[in-house]
C-alpha positions in Angstrom: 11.3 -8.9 -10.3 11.0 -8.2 -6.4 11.9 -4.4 -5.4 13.1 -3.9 -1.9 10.8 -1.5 -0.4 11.9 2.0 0.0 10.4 4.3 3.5 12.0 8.0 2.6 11.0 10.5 5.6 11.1 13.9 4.1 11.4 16.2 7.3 10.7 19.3 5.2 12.1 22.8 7.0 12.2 21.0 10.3 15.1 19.5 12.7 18.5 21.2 13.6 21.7 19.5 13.7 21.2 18.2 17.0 17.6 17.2 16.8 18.4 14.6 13.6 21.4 13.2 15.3 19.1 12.7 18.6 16.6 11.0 16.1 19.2 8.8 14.6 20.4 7.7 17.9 16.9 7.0 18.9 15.7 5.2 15.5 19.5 3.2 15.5 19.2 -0.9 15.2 15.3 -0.2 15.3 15.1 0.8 11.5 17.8 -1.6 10.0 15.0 -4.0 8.7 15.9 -6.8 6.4 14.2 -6.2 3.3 13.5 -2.4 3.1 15.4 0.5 2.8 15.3 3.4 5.2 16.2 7.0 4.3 15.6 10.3 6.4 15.9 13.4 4.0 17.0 16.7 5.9 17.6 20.1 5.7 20.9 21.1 4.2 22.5 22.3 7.8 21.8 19.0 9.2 22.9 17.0 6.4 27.1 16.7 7.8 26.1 15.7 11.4 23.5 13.1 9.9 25.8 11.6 7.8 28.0 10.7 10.5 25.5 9.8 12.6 24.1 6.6 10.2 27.5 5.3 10.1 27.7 1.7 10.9 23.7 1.5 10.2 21.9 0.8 6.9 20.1 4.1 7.7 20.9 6.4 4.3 20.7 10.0 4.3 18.7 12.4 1.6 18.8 15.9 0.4 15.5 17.6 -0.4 16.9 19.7 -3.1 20.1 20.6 -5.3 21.1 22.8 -8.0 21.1 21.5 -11.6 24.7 23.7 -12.3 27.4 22.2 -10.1 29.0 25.1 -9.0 28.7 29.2 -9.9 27.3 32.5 -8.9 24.2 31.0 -7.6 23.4 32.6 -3.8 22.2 30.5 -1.5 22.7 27.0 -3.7 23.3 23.4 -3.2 25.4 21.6 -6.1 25.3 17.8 -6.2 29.1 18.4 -5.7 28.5 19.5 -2.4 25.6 16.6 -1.2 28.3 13.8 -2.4 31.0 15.4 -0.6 29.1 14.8 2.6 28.2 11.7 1.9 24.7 12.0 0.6 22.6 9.5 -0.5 19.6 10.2 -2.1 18.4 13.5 -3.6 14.3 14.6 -3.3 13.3 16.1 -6.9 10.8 18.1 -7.2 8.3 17.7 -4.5 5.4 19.6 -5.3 6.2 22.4 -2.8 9.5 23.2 -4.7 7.1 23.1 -7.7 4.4 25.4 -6.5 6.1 27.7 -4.2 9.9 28.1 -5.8 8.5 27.8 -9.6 10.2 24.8 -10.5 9.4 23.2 -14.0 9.5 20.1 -15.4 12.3 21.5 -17.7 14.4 22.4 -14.1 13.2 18.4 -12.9 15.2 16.7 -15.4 18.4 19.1 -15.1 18.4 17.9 -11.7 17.7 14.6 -11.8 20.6 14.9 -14.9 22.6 16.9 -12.2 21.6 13.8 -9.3 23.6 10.9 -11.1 26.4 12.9 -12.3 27.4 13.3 -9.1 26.4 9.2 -7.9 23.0 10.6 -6.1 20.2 8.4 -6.4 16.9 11.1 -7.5 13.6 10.8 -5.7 11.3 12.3 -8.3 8.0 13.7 -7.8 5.0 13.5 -9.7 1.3 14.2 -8.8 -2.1 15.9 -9.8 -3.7 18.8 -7.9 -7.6 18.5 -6.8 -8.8 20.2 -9.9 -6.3 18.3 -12.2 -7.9 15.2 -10.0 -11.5 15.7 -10.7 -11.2 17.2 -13.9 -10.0 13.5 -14.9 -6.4 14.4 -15.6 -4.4 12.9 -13.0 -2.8 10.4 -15.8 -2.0 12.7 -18.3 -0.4 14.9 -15.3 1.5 12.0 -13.7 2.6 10.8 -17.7 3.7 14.7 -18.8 5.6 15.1 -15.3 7.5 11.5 -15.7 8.3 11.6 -19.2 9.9 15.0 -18.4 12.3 13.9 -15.3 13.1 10.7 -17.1 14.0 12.8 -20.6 17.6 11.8 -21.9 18.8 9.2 -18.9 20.1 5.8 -20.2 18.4 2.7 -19.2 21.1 2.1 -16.7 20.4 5.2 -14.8 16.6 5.2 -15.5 16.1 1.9 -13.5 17.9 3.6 -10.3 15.7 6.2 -10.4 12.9 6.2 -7.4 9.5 8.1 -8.5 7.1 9.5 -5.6 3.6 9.5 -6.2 2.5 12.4 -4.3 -1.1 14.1 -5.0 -0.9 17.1 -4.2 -4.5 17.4 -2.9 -3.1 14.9 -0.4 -0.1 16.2 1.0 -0.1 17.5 4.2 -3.9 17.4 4.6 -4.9 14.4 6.1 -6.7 13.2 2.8 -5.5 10.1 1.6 -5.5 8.1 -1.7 -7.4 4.6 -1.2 -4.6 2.3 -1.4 -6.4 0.7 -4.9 -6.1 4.2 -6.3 -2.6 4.7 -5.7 -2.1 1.4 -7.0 -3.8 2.0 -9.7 -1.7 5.5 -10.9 1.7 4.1 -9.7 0.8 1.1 -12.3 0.2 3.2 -14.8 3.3 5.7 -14.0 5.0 2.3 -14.4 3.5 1.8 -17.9 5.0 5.2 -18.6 8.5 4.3 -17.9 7.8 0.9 -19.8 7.2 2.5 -23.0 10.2 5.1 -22.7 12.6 2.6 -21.9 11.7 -1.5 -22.1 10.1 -3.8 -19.3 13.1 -4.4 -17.5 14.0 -1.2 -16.9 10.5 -0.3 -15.4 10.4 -3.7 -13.5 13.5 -2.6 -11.4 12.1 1.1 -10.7 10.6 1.9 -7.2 7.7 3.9 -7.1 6.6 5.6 -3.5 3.2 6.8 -2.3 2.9 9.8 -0.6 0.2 11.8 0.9 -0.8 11.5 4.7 0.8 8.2 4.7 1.1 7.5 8.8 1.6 3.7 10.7 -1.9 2.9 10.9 -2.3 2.8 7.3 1.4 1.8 5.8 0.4 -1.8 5.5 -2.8 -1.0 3.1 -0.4 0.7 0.8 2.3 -1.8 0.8 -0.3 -4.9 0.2 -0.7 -3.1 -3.4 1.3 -4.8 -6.2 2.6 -2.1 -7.6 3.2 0.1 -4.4 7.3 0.1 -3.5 7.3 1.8 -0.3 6.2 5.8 1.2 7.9 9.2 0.9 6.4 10.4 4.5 5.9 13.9 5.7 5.2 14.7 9.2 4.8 11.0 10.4 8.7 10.7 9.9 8.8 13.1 12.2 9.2 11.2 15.4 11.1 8.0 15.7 8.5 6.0 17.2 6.2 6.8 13.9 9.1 6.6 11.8 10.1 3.1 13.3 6.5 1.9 13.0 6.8 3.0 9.2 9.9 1.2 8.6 8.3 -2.2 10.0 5.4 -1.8 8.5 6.9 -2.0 4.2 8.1 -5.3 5.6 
């Protein structure tokens, strides 16, 4: 089963309001490539602007984070309620910097990815090792623990909507990079995973992202790979040049 290829640009804590709809304007009929699907996920303030800026585009816009509870006494929260109101997308789940720095569990993972299609979001789920999981020889059981926990209790239906990122986390943000047979290698496996919680078809029609220092001049190696569906990007989705040269290059 072909999967269309899927370039997410996470922008992290960067970009105002004005600075994503200035992106937008500058990336507009330059990303709208037949074939793969482009996504920018922003901060919560720019998230309004940005979804009036991609109308009339096949540009879609992402959130980087929600709350699991759809509304309550929760200070400072984002329900899915909220994201679908402004006409959100896609929903990043947690990346390995909620994970490390905000405590989120694999427990939290799956309320939110629970909490994503209640409210018609499509999750970007994030699994990955850290260096010492890595050369301790764990990065399967890691990725396998971390996906069988955000895929916990979905029907088959939602499961294959579902887009996983593999992100090691010894590669995020560093310049290191997966060789694009290794990443090939886990996201086949993380496939294998899904196979035997759900059925072959269901993990045939799943997309699975690499990210980790993905940039232009090395998109293509990873999108030769079989098993490769496209990048979650971190600071090379930063400027619309980069991010253009992204989108062309998962053709």
């Amino acid at each position: 089963m072909s999967r269309t290829p899927i370039i997410a640009g996470n922008w992290k804590m960067f970009k105002t309001a004005s600075e994503a709809v200035s992106f937008v304007n500058e990336v507009k009929g330059k990303v709208e490539v037949e074939g793969v699907q482009s996504v920018v996920c922003a901060p919560f303030t720019a998230l309004p602007a940005l979804a009036e800026a991609v109308k009339g585009t096949t540009l879609k816009v992402g959130a980087q984070n929600l709350h699991f509870e759809d509304n309550g006494a929760f200070t400072g929260e984002i329900s899915g309620i909220m994201l679908n109101d402004l006409g959100v997308d896609f929903v990043i789940i947690g990346h390995s910097e909620r994970r490390a720095y905000f405590a989120e569990t694999d427990e939290i993972v799956s309320k939110k990815v629970h909490a994503a299609f209640r409210h018609h979001l499509i999750p970007i789920v994030c699994v990955g090792e850290k260096l010492e999981e890595r050369e301790a020889g764990q990065t399967k059981e890691v990725c396998r623990v971390q996906t069988e926990a955000a895929f916990k209790g979905l029907a088959a239906s939602e499961a294959a909507q579902v887009v996983v990122a593999y992100e090691p986390i010894w590669a995020i943000g560093t310049g290191k990079s997966s060789t694009a047979e290794d990443a090939n290698e886990v996201i086949g496996y993380i496939r294998g995973v899904i196979r035997d919680l759900f059925d072959e078809n269901t993990a045939s029609q799943v997309r699975i992202q690499y990210g980790g220092s993905v940039k232009p001049n090395n998109i293509r190696e990873y999108m030769q790979q079989p098993e490769i569906d496209g990048a979650l990007v971190g600071g090379a989705s930063l400027e619309p040049a980069s991010y253009v040269a992204l989108v062309e290059g998962a053709k």
